[in-house]
N, C-alpha and C positions, 0 to 999 in steps of 0.2 A: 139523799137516799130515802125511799117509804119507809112510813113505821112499820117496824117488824120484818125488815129483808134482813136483821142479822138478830141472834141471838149470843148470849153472853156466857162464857163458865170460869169462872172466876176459883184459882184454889189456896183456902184459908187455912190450911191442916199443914202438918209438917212440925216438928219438934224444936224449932227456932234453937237448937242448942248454942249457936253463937251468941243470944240473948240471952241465958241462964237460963232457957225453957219457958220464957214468959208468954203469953197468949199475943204475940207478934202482929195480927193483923186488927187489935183492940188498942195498940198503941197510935197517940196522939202525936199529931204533928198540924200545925197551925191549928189546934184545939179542935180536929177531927181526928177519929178511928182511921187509922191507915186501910180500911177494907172498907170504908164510907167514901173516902176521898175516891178507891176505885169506880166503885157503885154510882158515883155523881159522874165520873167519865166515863161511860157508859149506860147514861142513862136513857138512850135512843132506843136501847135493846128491845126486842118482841117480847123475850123471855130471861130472864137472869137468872143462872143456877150458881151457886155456892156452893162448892165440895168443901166441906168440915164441917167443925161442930156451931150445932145451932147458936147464934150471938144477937143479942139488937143490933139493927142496921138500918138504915137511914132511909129507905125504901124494900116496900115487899122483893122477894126474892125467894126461888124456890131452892130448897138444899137437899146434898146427896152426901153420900158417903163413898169411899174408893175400897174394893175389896181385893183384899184382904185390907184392914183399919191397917192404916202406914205403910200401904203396900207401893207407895212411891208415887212419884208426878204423872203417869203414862198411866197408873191402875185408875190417880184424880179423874187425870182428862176423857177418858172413858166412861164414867160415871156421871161425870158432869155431860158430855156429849149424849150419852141415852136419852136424856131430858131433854134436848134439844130438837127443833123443828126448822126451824128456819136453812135457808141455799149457803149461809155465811155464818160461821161460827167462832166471833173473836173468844182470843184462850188466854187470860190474863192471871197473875199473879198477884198477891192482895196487900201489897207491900212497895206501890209506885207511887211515893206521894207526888210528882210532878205529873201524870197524865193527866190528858186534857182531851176534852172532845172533840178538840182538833187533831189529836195523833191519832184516837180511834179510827176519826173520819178519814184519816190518809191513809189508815192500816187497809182499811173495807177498801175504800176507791185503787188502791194501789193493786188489788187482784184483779181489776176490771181495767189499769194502763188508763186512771184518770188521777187528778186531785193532787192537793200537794198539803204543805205541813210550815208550820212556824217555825224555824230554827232546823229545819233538814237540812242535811247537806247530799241528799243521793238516795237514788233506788236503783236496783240495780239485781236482774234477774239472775238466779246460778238453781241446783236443785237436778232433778231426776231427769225431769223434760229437755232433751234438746234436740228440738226441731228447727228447722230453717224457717226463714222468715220471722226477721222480726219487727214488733210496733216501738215507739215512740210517741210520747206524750209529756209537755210540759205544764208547769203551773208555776207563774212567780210570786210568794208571797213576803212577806217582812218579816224578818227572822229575829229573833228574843234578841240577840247577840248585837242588833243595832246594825247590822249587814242584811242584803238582799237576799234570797233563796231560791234559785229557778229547781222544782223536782222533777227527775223524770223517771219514766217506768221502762227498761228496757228487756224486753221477755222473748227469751230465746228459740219460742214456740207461738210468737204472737200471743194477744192478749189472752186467745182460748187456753193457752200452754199454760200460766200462771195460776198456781194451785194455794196460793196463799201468799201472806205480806207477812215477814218478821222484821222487826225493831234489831240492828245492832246497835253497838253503844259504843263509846269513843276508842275503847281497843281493840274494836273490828270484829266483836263474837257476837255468833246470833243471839237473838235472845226469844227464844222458843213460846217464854211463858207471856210475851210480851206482842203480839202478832193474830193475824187474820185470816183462817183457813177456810178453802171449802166444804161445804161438812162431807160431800161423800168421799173425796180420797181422801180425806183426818178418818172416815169411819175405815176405809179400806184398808188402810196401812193397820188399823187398829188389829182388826180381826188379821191381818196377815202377820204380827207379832204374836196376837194369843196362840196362833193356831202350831208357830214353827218354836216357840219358848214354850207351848204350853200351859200361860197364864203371859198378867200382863206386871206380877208384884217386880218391885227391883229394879227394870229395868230402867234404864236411861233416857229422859228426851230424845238424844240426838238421834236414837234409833226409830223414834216416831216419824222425824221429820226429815233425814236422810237421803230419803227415796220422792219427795215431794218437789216439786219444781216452783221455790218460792224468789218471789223479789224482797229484794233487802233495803228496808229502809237505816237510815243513818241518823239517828237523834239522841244528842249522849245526855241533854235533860228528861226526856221523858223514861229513857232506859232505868235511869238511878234507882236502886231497888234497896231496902235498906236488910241489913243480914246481920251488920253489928251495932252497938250502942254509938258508937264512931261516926256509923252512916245517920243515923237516927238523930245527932247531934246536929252534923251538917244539914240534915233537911228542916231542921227546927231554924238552923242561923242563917241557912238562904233564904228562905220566904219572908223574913223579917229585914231583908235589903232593900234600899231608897226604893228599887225598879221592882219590886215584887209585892211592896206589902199591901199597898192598897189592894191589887186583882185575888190577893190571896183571903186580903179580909173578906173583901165583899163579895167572896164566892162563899166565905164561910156562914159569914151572915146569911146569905140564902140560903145556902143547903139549912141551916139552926131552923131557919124560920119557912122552909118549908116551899119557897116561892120559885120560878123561875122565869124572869125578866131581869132583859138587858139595860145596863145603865149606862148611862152615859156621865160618866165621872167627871169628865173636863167641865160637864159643864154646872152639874152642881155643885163644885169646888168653887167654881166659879161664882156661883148665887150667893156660896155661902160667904164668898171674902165680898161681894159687892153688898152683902148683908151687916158683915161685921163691921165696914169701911165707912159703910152711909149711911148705919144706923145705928147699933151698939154692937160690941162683941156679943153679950149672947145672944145676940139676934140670928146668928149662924145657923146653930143647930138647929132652934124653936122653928127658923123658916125652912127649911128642909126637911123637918119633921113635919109641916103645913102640908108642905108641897106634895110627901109622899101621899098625907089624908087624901088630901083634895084630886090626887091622881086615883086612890084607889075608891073614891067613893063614884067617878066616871068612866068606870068599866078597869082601872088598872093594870093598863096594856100600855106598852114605848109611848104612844102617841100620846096617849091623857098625860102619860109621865111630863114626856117634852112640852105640852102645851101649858100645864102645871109652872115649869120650870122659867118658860119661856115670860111669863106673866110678872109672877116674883119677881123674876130678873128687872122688868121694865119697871115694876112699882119700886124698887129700892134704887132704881137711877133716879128717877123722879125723887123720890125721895132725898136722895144725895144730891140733888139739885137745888134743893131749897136751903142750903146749907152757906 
């Protein structure tokens, strides 16, 4: 997808009373702000708006306010959508510690009947629109769960029909705040609730998106939103599992440190045991601490990384060789 075909409105406000009222989207999970973790899965955006109150966040981001102050999810998404420019407007919630900008990227491609998702189990169109003719589109990828994933997009007005992609979660409910709309029927439906309610406070998501012809995607890790201290506990003790914690460190350590490039862990783990094995233990870390120098003083891109890597690697066989 170009940069800048989607824009972002993310909303932070809301009275978190199941939390004692704490400032909910500031809380920490793998030693990030639950509204930074969003902000890094969506960091494709043209435009990022933040409905609530102004906080440090992890990258610029423009922020609104919903009127009336607490006037509910539909007065946010309206306020955040004014701000918005872009043909595609994902509407997230700031409380997902599991997105990834792989869900994002299936959210967008699933209104267009392309792309697919890690650990999906389905798309599947329902919503306002129903036209004859419809598309079909697969994508198989390897799914978190250790099982395959074929996705597909089935749109009961062909792909034109398809007015957005929402997220449901493992009990089959959509999830509104979790999803990828078009901005002009999200704008249309918007002004067609102000106009028949006579404002937009109070009112309910599902009235937003009721009359919209959305494919449904199926992902019950990226859905998990966290509401109580409960949920907030399990997202601190999942990411710290055998199969998570490394992807979760060293996404955190990028985000801390500001960079983004992809690593190839296998195989510095790698360097670093052919380090410790054939030459000293602390020879581990000091040579991957090298490796990173010497990548980033040659431009610091995958390539200088792996050729870095690549190097190391042969000098500590040699190395282990003489032994």
């Amino acid at each position: 997808m170009t940069p800048g075909a989607y824009d972002a409105v993310i909303l932070a406000g809301g009275a978190a009373r199941r939390l004692g009222g704490v400032d909910k989207p500031a809380l920490r999970v793998g030693g990030r702000a639950l509204l930074d973790r969003v902000l890094d899965a969506c960091r494709g955006a043209g435009r990022t708006v933040v409905v609530g109150p102004r906080r440090p966040t992890v990258r610029p981001v423009r922020w609104a306010r919903e009127e009336p102050p607490g006037g509910g999810p539909v007065a946010a998404v309206d306020a955040g959508v004014r701000q918005t420019t872009a043909p595609l407007v994902l509407v997230l919630s700031a409380d997902l510690p599991f997105l990834t900008p792989e869900t994002v990227r299936a959210l967008l491609d699933g209104i267009e009947g392309t792309g697919g998702i890690e650990g999906a189990e389905g798309v599947q169109a329902t919503g306002g629109s129903q036209a004859t003719g419809g598309s079909q589109a697969t994508g198989g990828t390897d799914a978190t769960e250790g099982t395959d994933a074929t996705v597909g997009v089935q749109a009961t007005g062909g792909v034109q029909g398809i007015e957005g992609t929402v997220l449901i979660d493992s009990d089959g409910r959509e999830q509104p705040l979790v999803a990828a709309y078009r901005a002009e029927p999200l704008r249309r439906e918007i002004a067609l609730l102000a106009t028949e309610h006579g404002g937009l406070g109070g009112l309910p998501l599902r009235l937003l998106v009721s009359e919209l012809a959305l494919a449904r995607l199926q992902h019950p890790t990226a859905s998990f939103d966290c509401d109580t201290w409960e949920d907030i506990t399990t997202a601190r003790a999942r990411i710290r599992e055998h199969g998570h914690v490394l992807d979760e460190w060293i996404a955190a350590v990028k985000a801390e440190l500001g960079i983004d490039l992809d690593v190839d862990t296998a195989a510095l783990l790698d360097l670093a045991r052919d380090a410790a094995h054939g030459v000293a233990r602390p020879a581990a870390p000091l040579t991957t601490f090298l490796v990173g120098y010497a990548a980033a003083q040659k431009g610091g891109g995958p390539e200088e990384l792996a050729a870095a890597t690549e190097k190391a690697a042969a000098l500590a066989a040699r190395w282990a060789e003489e032994q």
